[in-house]
N, C-alpha and C positions, 0 to 999 in steps of 0.2 A: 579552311572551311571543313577539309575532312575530318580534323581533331575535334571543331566544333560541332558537329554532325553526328559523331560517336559519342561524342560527351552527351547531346542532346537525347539519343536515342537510349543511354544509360538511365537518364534522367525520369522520360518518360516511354521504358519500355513498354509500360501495360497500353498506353495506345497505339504500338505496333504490335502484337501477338497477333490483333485479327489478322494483318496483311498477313505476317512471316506463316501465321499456319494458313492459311486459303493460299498464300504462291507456294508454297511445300508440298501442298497437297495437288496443288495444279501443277506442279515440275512432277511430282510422283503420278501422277494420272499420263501426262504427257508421254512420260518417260515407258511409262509400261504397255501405253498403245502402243508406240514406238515400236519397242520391243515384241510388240504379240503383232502388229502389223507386218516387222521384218519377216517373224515366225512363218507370216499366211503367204509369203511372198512368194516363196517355192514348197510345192509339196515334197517330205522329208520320204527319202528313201524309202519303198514299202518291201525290200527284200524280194522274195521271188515272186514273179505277177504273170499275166498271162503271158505273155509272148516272150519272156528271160532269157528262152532258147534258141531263139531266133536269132540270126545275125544281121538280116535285112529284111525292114518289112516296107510292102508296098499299102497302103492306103487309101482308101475311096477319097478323093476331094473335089468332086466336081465345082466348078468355079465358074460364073458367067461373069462377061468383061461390061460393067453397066458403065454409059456415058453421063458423066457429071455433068450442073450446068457450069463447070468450068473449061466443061471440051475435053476433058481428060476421061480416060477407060478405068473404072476402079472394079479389079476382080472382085467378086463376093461368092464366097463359097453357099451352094443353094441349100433350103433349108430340108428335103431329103432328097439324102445321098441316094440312089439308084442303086449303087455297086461298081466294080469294074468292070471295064469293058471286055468280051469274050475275047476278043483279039490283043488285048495287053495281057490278058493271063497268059495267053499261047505264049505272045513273044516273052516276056518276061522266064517262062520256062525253059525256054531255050540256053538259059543262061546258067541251069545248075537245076537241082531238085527245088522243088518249091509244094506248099503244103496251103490250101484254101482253107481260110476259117469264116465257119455263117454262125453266125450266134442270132438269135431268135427267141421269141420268149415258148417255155416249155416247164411248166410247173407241177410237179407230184402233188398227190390232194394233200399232203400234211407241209409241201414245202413252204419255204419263205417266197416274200413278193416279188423278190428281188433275183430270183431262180431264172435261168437261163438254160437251153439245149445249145450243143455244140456237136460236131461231126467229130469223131474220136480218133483223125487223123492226126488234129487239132490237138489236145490233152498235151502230148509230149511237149511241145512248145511252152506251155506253163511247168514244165518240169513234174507232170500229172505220173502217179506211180500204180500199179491195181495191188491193192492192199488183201484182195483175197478176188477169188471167179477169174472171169476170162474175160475177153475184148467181147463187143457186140459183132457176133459175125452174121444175124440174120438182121431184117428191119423190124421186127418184132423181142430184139433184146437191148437195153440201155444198159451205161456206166453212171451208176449215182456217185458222183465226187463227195465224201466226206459220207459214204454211207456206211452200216454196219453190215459183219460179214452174215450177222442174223438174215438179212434180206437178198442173198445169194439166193437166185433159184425160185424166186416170189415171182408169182404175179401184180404187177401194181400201176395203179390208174394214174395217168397223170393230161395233163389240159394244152393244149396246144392254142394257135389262133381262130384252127377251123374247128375246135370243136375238144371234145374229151376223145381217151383214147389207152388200150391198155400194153401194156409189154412185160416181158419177163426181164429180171436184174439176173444179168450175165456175170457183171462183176461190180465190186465198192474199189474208191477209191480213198485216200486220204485227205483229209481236210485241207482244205486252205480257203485262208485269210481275205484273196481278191475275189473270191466270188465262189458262187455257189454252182454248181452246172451239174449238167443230164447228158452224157454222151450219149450218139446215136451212130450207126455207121454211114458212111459218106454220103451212099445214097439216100437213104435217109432225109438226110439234115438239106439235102438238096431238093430235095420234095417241100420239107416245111419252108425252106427259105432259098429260093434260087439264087439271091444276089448273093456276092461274094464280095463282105466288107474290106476285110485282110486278106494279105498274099504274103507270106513267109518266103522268105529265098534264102537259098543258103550258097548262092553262088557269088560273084565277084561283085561289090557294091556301086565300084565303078561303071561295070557293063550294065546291069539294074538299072542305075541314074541312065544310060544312053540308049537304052528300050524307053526308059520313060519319058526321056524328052522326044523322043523322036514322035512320041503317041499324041503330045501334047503339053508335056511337063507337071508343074504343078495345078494348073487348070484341073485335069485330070486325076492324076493320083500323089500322093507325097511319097517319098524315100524317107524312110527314116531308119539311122544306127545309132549305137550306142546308148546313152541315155535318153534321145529323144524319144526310145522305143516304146515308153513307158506313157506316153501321152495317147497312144491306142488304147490303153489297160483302162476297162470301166470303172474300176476300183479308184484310178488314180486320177479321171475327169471326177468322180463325185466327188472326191476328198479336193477336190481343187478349187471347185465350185460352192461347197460349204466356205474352204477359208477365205474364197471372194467376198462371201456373204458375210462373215464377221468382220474386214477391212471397211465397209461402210459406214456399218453403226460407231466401231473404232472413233473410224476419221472424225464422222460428228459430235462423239462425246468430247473428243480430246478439243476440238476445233469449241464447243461448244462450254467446256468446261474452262477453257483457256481465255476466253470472252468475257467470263463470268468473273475471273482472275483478278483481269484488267481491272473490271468495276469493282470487285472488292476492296482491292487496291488503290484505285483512283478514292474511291467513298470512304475511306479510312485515312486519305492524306486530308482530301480537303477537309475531314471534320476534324482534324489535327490540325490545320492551317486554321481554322475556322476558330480552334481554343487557345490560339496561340498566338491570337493577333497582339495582344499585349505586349508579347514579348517578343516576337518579329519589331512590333516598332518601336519598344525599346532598342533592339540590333540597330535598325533604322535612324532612331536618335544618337545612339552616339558615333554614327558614320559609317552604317552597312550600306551598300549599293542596293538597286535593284538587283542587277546581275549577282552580286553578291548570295540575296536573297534566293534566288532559282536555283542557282548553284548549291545551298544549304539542303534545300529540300530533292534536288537532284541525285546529292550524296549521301543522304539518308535512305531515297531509296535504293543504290546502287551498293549500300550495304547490308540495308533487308535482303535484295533481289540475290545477292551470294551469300549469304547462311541461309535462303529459303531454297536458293537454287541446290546449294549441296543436301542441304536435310531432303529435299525429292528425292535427288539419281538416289539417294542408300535408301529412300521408301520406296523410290520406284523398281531397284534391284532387286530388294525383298518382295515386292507383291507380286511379280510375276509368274510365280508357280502359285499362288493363289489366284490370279486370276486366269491362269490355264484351266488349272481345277473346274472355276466356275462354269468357262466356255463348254468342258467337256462334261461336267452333271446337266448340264444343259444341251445338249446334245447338238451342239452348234458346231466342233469340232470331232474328228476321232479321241479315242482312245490312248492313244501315244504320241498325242500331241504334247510338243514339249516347248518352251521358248528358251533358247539363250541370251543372255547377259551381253551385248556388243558396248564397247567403247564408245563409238561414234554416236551411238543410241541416246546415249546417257547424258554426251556434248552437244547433241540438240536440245535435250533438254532444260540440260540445264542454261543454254544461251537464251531460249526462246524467254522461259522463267525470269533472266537478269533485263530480258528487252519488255518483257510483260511489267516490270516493276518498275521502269523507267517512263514507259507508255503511260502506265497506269497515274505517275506522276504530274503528266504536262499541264493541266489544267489548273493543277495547285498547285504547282514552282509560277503560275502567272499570276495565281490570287496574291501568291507571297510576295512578290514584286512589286504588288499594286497596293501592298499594307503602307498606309503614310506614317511620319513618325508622331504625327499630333494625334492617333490612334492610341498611343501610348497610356491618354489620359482621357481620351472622350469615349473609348468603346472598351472600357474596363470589364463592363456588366453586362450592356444593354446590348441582343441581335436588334441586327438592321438591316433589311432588306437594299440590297444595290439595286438600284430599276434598271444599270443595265444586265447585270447577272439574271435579274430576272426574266427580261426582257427576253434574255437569250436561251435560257430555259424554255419560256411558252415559246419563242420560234423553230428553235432547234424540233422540241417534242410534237406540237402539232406537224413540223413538216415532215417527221419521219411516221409519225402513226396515221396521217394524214395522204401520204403515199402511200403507206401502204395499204392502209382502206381500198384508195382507188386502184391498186393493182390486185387486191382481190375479186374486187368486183367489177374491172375490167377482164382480169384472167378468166372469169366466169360468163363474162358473155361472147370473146371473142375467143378465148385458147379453151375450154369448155372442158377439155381433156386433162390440162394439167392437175385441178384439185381433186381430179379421179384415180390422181397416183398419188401414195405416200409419200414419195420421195420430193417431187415435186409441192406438196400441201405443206412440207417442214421449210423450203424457202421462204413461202409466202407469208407462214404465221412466225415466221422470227423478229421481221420488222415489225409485228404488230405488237411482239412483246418487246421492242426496244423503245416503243412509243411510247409503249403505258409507262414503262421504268423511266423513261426522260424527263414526265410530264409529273410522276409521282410528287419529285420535290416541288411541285407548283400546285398539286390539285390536291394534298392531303388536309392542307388547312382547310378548302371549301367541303370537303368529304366530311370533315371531323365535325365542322358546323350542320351540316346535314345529318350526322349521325344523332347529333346532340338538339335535335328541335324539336323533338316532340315532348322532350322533358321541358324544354325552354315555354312552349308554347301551355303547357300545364300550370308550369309559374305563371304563365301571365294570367291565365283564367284568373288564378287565385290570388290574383292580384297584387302579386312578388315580380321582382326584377327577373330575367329571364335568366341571369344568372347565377341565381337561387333555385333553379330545378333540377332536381334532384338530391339536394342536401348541400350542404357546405364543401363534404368530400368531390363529390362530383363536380357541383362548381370549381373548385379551384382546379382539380384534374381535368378541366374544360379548359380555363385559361390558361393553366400552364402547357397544354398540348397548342394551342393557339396564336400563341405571345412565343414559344419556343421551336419558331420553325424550322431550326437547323434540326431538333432533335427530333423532332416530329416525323421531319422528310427524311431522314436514319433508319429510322426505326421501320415506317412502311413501306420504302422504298425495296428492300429484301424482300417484304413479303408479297409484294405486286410481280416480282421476278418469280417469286417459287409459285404462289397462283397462278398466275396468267400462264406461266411456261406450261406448268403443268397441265392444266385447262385448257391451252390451245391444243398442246402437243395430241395428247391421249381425246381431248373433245374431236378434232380432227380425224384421227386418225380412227377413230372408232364408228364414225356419221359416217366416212368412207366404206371401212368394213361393213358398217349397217346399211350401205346402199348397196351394197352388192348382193345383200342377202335380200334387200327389197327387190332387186331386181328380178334374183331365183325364185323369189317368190311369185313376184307379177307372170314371170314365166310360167309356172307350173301351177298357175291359179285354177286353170281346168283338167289338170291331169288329176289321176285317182291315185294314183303309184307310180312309184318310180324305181325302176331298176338298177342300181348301182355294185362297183366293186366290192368283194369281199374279203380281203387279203391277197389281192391281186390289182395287179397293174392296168387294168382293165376289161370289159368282157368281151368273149369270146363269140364268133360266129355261130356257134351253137347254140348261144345266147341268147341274139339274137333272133333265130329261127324259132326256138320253141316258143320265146314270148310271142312272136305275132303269131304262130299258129293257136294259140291259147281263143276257144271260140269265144267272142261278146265283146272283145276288144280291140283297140286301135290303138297302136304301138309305133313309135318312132324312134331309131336308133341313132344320137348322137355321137358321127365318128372325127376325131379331130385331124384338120390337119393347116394348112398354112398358102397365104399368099403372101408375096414379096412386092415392097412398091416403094420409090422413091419419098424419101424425106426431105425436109430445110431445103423446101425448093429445088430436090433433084442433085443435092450435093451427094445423098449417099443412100445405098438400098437396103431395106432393112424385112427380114419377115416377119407377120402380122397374123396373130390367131385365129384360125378357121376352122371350120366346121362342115361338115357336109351333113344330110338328113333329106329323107323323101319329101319333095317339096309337099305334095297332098296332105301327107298326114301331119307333116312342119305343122301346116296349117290349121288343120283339124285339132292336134292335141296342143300344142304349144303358145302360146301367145307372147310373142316377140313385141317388143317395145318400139312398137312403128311408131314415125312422125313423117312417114312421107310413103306413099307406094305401098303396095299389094305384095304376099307373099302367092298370090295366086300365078302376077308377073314372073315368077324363079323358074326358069329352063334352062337348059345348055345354053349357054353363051351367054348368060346374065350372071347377075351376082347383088345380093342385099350387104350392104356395107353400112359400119356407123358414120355417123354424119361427122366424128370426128376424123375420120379418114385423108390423110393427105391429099390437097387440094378443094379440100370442101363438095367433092360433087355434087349433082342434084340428080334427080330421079330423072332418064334417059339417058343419060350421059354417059360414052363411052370411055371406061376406065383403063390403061391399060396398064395389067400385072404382067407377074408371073409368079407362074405354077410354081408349088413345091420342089419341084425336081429343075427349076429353072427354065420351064416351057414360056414362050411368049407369047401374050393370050391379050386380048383387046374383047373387052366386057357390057354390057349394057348394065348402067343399074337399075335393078326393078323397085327396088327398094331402099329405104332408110331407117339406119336403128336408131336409138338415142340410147348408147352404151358407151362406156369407157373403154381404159389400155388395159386392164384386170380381167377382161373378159373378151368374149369374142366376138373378133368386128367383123367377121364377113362370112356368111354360108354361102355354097356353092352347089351345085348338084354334082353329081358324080363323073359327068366328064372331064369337069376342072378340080377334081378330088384327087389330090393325087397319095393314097393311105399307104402305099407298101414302098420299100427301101432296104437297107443294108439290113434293116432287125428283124423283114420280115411285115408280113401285114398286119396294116395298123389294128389296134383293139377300141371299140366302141368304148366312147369313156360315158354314155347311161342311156337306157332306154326310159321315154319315157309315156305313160299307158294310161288311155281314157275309158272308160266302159262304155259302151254301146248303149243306146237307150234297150231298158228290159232285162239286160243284165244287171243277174244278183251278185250284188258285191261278196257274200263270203263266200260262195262256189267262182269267183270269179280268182280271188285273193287265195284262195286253195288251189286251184289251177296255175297261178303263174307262181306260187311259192313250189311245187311239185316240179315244175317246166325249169326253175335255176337250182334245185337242189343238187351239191355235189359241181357245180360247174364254177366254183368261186364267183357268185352272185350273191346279192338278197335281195328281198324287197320291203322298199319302204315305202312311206307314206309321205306325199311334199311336205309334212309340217318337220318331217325325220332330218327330209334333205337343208331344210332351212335351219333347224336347230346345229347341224353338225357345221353347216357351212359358216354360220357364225362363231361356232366356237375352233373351227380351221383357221378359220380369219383373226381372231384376238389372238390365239397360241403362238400364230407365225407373227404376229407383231409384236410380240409383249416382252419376249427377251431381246428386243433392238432396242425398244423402247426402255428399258429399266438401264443400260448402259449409256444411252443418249439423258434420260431423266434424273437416272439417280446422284451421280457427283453432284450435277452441277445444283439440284437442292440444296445439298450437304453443303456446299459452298457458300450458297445465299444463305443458310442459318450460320453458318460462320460468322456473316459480315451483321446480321443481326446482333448475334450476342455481343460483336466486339462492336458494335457500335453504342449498344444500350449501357455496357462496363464502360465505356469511355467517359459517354456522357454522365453516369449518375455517379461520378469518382470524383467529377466536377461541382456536385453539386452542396455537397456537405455546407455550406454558411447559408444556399436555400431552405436546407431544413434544420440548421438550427434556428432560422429565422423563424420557420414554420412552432418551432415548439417553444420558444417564445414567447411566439402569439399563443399562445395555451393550446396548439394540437397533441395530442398523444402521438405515444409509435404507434401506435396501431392505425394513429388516423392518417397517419403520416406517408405509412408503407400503401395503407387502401390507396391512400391519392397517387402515390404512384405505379399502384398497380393496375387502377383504372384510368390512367393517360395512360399507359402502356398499352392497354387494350382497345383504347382509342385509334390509336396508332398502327398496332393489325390489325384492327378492322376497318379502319382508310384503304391498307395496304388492300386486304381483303375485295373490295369492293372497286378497286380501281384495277384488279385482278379478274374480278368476275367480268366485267366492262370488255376488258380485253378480250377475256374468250371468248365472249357472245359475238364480238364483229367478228373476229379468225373462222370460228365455227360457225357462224351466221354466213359467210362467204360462199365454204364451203358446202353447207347445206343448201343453199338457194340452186346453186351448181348442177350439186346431183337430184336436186328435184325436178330442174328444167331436163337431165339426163337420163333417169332413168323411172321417173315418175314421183309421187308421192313416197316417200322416204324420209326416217326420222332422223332431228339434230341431236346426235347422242351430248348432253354437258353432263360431264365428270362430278355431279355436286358432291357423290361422296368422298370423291378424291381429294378435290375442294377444300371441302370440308373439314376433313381428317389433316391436311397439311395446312392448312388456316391452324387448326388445334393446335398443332404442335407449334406452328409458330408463334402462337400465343404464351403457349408452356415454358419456349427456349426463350422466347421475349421478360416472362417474369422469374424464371429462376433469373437471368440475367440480371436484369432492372432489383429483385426484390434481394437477392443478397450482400450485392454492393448498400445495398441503402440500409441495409441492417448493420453491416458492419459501419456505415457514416456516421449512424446513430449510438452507435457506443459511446463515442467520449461524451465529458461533461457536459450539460447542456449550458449555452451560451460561451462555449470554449474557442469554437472556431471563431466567432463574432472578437472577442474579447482579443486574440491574436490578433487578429487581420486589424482591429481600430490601432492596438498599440503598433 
């Protein structure tokens, strides 16, 4: 069977090329996640980092022991760290010198966002050198790390939490790579930020660990040598947490482009199974088995599956500094981000690719089985529908698009939250793209009828067969799309896959985005201005003050901070986004998206939560959290939001606010500012532009805050999206073109028949250039169908959530990849059938009689 299998595949390689290039390219996609996901796995040495010099460091980790509902203690580290305890620093020093680092945020006016102060006992530890000047020896002189010797002896202003602030540069230091900083001298730096994140020792690491268990262990604080040392270094959490963020999108293209594989592969046998009935039951006549039969098409594909599988790993070896590159112009990545080439890598791949091509077979090694030998001579020419293939078609497809229907719009009345997340909204619309593509081979015939009735119903005014509308051309490009349903459901089935995929994905994910910006909108419907960051990580106390001393106005300062509350029924504790803000003026300027309770209810010991909130509470009901720093607090709710996980689900007033920790006190992340009846708006917008100038502020206008917040929201999606969206397109035009070359290679004694009958080429090629476009725009339309439930799901969702909010559909996305598949559909379709058309006319007829 093997010899016959490779003879077979020699025979007719052109209807294996789709498969071999769509699993190549799926072993080469595979293979180079693989590879860039091993990359994200561990961050790559970053050489000398903050703390290099240190030999032991001690680290804030306070931990609360929360009881599961399984009766077990699961520590969870609180969501802010406080600092160490004054009495573990004492003991801890008893053990050798030890050196306190507070980093804090402390920003020169020209510096980066990303600027930090530090006590300049601190520097050496990074291996910090002074490149010209002196150490800071009053509290009125700083070390600029990476500064010039030009600014020795300056006076220069720089921003603190509480406010702006000026000093003299004592001394520059040299540049480096982890971070940007501002030395200060000790005391200092202990003024700006009392807690003390890091504890440097340089004494015995053993006796360290037995001060620290003795305190409380890792509840408390962590030991860490060696290499671990480097998971303190800010440099080396951001770099960790970007290549978490690329492992996601990774996993779902690979996982997603691999699915796609399958069905190229599957829909490229069975329409080989489907051309080859003939000669299957000729096998069958002179005394192939069924198992026989399985086994043929089993071996065929377990011969594509290793030349696809090897031509990947060498595609997928080579693309991997190409797709480094990408990750890193795209700023998903650093800089010197690099992937290497592993062995193991390459061996998954290329197994998953030979198991993908075996998978992809199963359903056609049963058709081949099921060919009789008296086939041989009754299904030469004619398709023929099996009622039960079909049978199982409409059951399969309605129960999958049919489920999933109802688990969107189940998800949406009782989990409310989950199409509020991205991540969560790409589960729900995948089923619904597996629907439409199930259902495609069943519903393109009635699609094609439907597309073709208003020409039909034209004919008939005019008193012509309905078959006659349009012209001759069209007529027969009617019946041939309709009488030819293998080729038909070929040809649109790909493009209900790249539509709908596309259409869900991107229509989802942007009705998301655009409900959030509905929502900052409904928010700030009565504010005038809003105060926001200006190259800074957030604003400052000082901020603060001047906007509300500003006369005619009413100002409310937005400061973030967190409650922690059990999940999945108390299995596990997780912290939840908050916010504090004066309840009164909450009130006044803001307008929060109630569905239950009064923000006038907001006092100490209450708290406004979203209604998605773990347990559903109701308005009185006592909630109990905990505080940011892991305090345990039992809550009244005054209120109910109807918000999502993307935003924030619980204010609190200022006694359960817990803003300051190891960085220092927290910074207001916006003020936001109503005028007063009677105040003139441009002496009002003059005063508070005057009130943030120089303190890394500005001010904008709600319509400011909503435009940027929509284009934050598409930015941070669009590069996850183009790596989850792009293959797996590319894929389904794959399975396009090699299905339209399959079919029209078969068709040459159709159209010599066609010319014959006295068609011309040219009338020849029209007719099948317009079945062809029959055919995507079936596909087309059972695409759009699709989107509109996925994103019909989800827009009903966030309308019940966060108000009136629009259903973004993708048309020109649509649109534009409808286009092209129409383009790859007829260079496909239209130059196989020019080249059928070369030889002599009535040559293939005249062959095949004799």
């Amino acid at each position: 069977m093997l010899t016959l299998a490779i003879a077979g595949l020699r025979l007719r390689w052109a209807s294996f090329v789709g498969s071999f290039v769509a699993l190549a390219f799926g072993v080469a996609l595979l293979a180079t996640s693989i590879l860039v996901i091993a990359a994200t796995a561990s961050v790559p040495d970053q050489g000398r980092q903050r703390f290099s010099e240190a030999p032991v460091l001690v680290t804030a980790n306070l931990s609360v022991d929360y009881p599961t509902a399984r009766g077990e203690l699961e520590a969870t580290q609180v969501a802010t760290q406080p600092g160490l305890p004054a009495p573990l620093i004492a003991a801890v020093a008893g053990t050798g010198r030890t050196v306190e680092d507070r980093t804090f945020y402390a920003q020169l006016a020209d510096g980066p966002r990303t600027q930090v102060g530090r006590a300049w006992s601190a520097a050496a530890l990074g291996g910090y050198r002074l490149s010209a000047g002196t150490a800071p020896a009053a509290d009125d002189q700083i070390v600029i790390g990476g500064g010039s010797p030009e600014q020795v002896g300056r006076r220069v202003r720089f921003v603190t939490a509480d406010g702006p602030h000026t000093a003299t540069v004592s001394g520059v230091t040299e540049a480096e790579a982890f971070e940007h900083a501002v030395f200060f001298t000790d005391a200092q730096a202990a003024r700006f930020c009392p807690a003390v994140g890091v504890l440097a020792a340089f004494g015995s690491a053993e006796d360290v660990r037995r001060v620290v268990d003795a305190a409380g262990g890792e509840k408390v604080a962590r030991v860490l040598t060696g290499a671990d040392r480097r998971q303190t270094d800010p440099h080396y959490i951001e770099v960790s947490h970007r290549l978490e963020d690329v492992q996601t999108p990774l996993g779902l293209s690979a996982a997603v482009s691999s699915g796609t594989a399958v069905f190229v592969v599957g829909g490229t046998f069975a329409l080989s199974i489907a051309q080859r009935r003939r000669e299957l039951a000729l096998l069958r006549l002179v005394g192939a088995t069924r198992r026989q039969m399985r086994a043929l098409v089993h071996r065929e594909a377990l011969v594509v599956g290793l030349l696809a599988s090897a031509a990947g790993c060498a595609l997928g070896a080579a693309g991997v500094a190409p797709a480094a590159r990408w990750l890193v112009d795209h700023d998903m990545v650093p800089a010197d981000f690099t992937v290497p080439v592993t062995w193991w890598g390459l061996l998954i791949a290329a197994v998953t690719g030979l198991l993908t091509a075996m998978g992809g077979v199963v359903l056609s090694s049963l058709k081949a089985g099921l060919v009789r030998p008296a086939e041989a001579l009754v299904e030469a020419d004619a398709e023929h529908r099996s009622p039960l293939v079909l049978a199982f078609r409409w059951v399969t497809g309605l129960l999958v698009l049919g489920t999933s229907t109802a688990a969107v719009w189940i998800v949406a009345h009782y989990w409310p939250d989950a199409p509020a997340n991205a991540a969560d909204s790409l589960a729900l619309l995948l089923g619904v793209v597996a629907g439409c593509v199930l259902l495609a081979s069943v519903l393109a015939g009635p699609v094609v009828r439907l597309l073709t009735l208003l020409p039909a119903c034209a004919a008939r005014l005019r008193g012509l067969p309905a078959e006659e509308g349009g012209g001759t051309v069209w007529a027969t490009a009617r019946q041939s799309a309709l009488t030819a349903f293998r080729r038909t459901a070929a040809t649109a089935t790909p493009v209900v896959l790249i539509v709908s995929f596309a259409g869900c994905l991107l229509g989802s994910i942007d009705t998301v985005n655009r409900s959030q910006v509905s929502e900052t909108r409904s928010r700030l419907a009565a504010a005038d201005f809003v105060v926001t960051p200006a190259g800074t990580p957030g604003l400052s106390r000082a901020v603060v003050d001047r906007v509300g001393a500003v006369p005619g106005v009413r100002a409310v300062a937005v400061t973030p901070t967190a409650l922690m509350a059990g999940v999945d029924d108390g299995e596990a504790l997780v912290p939840f986004r908050a916010a504090t803000a004066d309840p009164a003026a909450l009130a006044e300027v803001d307008r929060l998206p109630l569905v239950a309770g009064s923000l006038a209810d907001l006092r100490p010991g209450s708290v406004v939560l979203s209604r998605t909130w773990p347990g559903s509470p109701r308005v009185g009901d006592q909630v109990p959290v905990l505080l940011a720093d892991g305090t345990p607090r039992t809550l009244r709710v005054a209120a109910l939001l109807g918000t999502g996980a993307e935003t924030t689900q619980a204010w609190v007033t200022a006694p359960e606010a817990v803003t300051s920790g190891i960085t220092g006190p927290a910074l207001a992340q916006q003020i936001d500012v109503r005028l007063l009846p009677g105040t003139d708006p441009r002496q009002a917008s003059n005063a508070l532009r005057a009130a943030v100038d120089g303190l890394g502020a500005r001010l904008a206008t709600p319509e400011e805050v909503w435009s940027s917040s929509a284009d934050a929201t598409e930015k941070e999606a669009w590069n996850a999206l183009l790596m989850i969206l792009g293959l797996t397109i590319c894929y389904a035009a794959v399975a396009l073109a090699n299905s339209l070359v399959m079919t029209v290679t078969d068709r040459r004694r159709e159209f010599a028949l066609m010319r014959l009958a006295g068609a011309t080429r040219t009338q020849v090629l029209r007719t099948v250039a317009v079945e062809t476009l029959l055919s995507v725009a079936a596909g087309t339309v059972l695409g759009v169908i699709g989107t509109l439930i996925s994103v019909g799901g989800s827009w009903s969702t966030l309308t019940d959530l966060v108000g009136p909010t629009p259903a973004v559909i993708p048309w020109t996305v649509m649109a534009t990849l409808a286009g092209g598949c129409a383009a790859i559909a007829l260079l496909a379709a239209l130059l196989p059938t020019t080249l059928a058309l070369r030889p002599r006319e009535g040559q293939p007829i005249t062959l095949e009689a004799a």
